[in-house]
N, C-alpha and C positions, 0 to 999 in steps of 0.2 A: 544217505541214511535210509534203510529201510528198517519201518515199523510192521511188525505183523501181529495184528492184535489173533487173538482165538477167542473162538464163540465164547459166551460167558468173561470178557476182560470187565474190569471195572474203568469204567471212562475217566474216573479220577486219576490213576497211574497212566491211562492215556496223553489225556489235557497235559499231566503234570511232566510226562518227556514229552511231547511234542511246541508244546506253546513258545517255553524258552527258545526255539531254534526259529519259530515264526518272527518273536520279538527281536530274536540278533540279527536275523535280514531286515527286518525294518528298521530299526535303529543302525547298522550298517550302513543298509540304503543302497544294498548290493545282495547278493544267495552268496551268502556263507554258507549254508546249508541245504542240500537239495532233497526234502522230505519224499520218501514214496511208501506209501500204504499200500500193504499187499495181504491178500490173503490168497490162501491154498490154490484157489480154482478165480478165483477177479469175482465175485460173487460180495457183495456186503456181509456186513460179519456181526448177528447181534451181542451187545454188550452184555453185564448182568440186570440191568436194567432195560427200561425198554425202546432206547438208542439204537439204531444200528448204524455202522461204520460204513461208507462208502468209499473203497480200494482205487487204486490206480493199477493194479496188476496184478494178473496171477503169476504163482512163482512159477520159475524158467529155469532149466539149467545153463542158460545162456547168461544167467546175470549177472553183477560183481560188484558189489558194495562194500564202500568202506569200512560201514560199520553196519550192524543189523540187532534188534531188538525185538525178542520176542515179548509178549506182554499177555499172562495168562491170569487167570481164575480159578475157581472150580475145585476139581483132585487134580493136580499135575500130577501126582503121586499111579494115577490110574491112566495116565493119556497114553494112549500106542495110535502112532502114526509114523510107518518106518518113512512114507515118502519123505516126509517134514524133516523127521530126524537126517536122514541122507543130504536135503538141499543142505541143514544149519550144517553139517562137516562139510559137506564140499564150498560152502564160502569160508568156515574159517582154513582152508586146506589155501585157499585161494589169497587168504590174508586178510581177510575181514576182520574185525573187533565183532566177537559174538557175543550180545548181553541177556541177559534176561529179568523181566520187573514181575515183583508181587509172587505168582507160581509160577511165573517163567524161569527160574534157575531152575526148579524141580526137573522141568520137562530135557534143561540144558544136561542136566546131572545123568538123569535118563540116556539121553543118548553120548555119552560117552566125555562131554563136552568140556568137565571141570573136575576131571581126573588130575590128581598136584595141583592144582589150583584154591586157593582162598575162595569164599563163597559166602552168602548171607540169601535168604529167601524170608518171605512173610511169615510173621511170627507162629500163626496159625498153623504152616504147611513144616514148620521145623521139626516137630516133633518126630513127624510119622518120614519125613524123609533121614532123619537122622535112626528111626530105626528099621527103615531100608537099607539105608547106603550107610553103616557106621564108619566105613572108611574116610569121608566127605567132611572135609574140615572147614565146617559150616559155624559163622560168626554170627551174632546178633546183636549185627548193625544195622545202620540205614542203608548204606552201598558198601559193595567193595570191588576195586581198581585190583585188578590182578594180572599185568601185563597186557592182554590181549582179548581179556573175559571180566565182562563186569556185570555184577549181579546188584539188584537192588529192590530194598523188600517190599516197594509200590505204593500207593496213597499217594502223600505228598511229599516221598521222599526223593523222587525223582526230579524235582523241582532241587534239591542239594546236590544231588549227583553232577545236572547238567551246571549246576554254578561251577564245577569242580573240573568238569570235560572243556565249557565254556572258557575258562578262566587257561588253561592249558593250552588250548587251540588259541584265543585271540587276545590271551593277556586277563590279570586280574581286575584293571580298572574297566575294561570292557562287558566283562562279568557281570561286576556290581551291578553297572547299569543297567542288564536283562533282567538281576535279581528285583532289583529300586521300580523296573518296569509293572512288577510283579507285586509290589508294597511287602516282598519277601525279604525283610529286613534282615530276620536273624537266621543268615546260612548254617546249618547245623554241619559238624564234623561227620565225613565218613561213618566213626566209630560211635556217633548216636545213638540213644537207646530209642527200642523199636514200640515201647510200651512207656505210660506214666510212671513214675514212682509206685512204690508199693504204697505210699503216705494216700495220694492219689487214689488208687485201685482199691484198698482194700477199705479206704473209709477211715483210717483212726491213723493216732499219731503214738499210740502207746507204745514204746519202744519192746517192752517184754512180746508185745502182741507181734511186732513185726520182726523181731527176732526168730519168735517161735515159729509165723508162716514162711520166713526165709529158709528153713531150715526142711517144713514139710515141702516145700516147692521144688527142692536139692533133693530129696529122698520120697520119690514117686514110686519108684518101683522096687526100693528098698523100705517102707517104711520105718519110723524111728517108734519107737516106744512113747509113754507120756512119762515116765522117767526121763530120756532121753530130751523130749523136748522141754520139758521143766528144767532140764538144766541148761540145755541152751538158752532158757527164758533167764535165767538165775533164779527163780521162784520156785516152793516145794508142786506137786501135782496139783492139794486142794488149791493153794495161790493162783496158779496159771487158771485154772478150770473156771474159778470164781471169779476172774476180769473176763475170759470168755465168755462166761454167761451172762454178762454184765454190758458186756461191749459189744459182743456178735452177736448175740441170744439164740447159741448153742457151745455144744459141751468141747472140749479141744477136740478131742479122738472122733466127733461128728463131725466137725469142722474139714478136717483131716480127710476124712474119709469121701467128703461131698468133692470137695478138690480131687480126689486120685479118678474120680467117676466123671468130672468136669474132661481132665486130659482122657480117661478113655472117651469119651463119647465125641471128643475131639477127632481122637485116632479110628475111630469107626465111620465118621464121616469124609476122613481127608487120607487116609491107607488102607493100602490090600491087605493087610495083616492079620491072622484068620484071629478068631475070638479067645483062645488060647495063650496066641503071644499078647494081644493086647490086654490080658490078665495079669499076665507076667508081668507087663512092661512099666503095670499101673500096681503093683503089688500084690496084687490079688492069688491063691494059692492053686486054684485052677479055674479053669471055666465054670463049672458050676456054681461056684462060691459068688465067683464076678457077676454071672449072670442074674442071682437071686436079687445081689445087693445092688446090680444096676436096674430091674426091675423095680426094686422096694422105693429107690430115689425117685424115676425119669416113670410108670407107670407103666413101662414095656420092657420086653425082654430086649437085650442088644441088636440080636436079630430081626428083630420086625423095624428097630431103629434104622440098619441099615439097607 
């Protein structure tokens, strides 16, 4: 198993595939598993915190692993490293299981890697790679097993994935016991959601209210009208307006508005996407319009943002 983390990985989605395969040789009482940490050049690899990873190898054209895991951070969406890209196709050329955790699918997607392939990456990096690659039939799950290419969106969901590779490779009851190692009692399914509830996230349980953000959350780059979302709420305009100000303390179409500036300034951070299409993408009529009104929110123009 080769791990390659990249500068900037979050050590949680590290820990979280790596440990499980620590704890199945121990518990085994045999290597099940022969871990190798590599980076680019055998060099240590700081994390996004202030960890650094110490490697067992730089990468080789010589090498040949069974399976290999990239594990990014950052913008995959921006990362160009042709050498990288070349080794990850010439092991899955060679037969490797190529994965990628958190914005490591990004970087996978990138180079060619999960073309016909099922795919999931971190909630955060979806957006702006789905409006890179629209082709990219990108889930929003925890993992997903797609013959030979496994993506998964990082944190602590790698901790399910590997119950799931675990469980495959040495049996279910074998599994459990890495999972029980782990006091990871409740293995979550593949098709996990990557996020809380909306109950969760947005604070209220009011149903008109999470009806209505369901709706503006579906129509970013198409906005709906407050006729439109008043009837998805079932409520006339003043109705809806008047539990929003009540509940969120501000008016629907603010509300609305704060959200489509939330996912741009997402997409300015984590995509090459010039200031234009990320106007477009968030509903905005052109750049100038976008720029005024992400100015007026955020206290800058998107430009100095990014």
């Amino acid at each position: 198993m080769g791990l390659l983390p990249l500068p900037g990985f979050a050590m949680m989605s590290f820990a979280a595939l790596s440990e499980p395969m620590r704890a199945a040789n121990l518990l085994a009482g045999e290597e099940l598993y022969k871990v190798i940490c590599l980076s680019m050049d055998g060099a240590p690899v700081q994390s996004s915190g202030p960890g650094w990873m110490k490697v067992d190898a730089a990468l080789s054209p010589r090498q040949n692993f069974d399976d290999v895991f990239l594990i990014a951070g950052g913008n995959p969406e921006r990362f160009e490293d042709r050498d990288l890209m070349n080794w990850l196709s010439r092991q899955a050329r060679q037969g490797a299981v190529i994965g990628g955790v958190s914005g490591g699918p990004g970087i996978l997607a990138r180079a060619g890697l999960l073309t016909g392939r099922r795919m999931t990456v971190h909630w955060e990096h979806a957006a702006a790679l789905a409006e890179v690659s629209p082709h990219l039939a990108i889930e929003r799950s925890l993992y997903v097993i797609d013959r030979d290419r496994v993506t998964c969106a990082g944190g602590t969901a790698p901790l399910d994935l590997m119950h799931a590779l675990i469980a495959k490779h040495h049996g279910a009851d074998f599994a459990r016991r890495v999972t029980d190692w782990f006091m990871h009692t409740e293995v979550r399914p593949s098709a996990g959601p990557q996020r809380s509830g909306m109950v969760e996230r947005i604070g209220t349980s009011v149903p008109a209210i999470l009806d209505a953000i369901a709706a503006m959350e579906a129509h970013v780059s198409d906005p709906l009208t407050l006729d439109d979302l008043a009837a998805r709420a079932g409520l006339s305009k003043r109705q809806l307006n008047r539990l929003f100000q009540d509940r969120m303390r501000q008016s629907v179409m603010t509300y609305y508005r704060k959200l489509r500036l939330e996912k741009a300034r997402s997409l300015l951070r984590s995509s090459p996407l010039r200031l234009t299409e990320i106007a477009l993408a968030t509903g905005f009529a052109n750049s100038s319009h976008f720029s005024r009104s992400y100015a007026a929110q955020f206290g800058e123009p998107p430009s100095s943002y990014r």
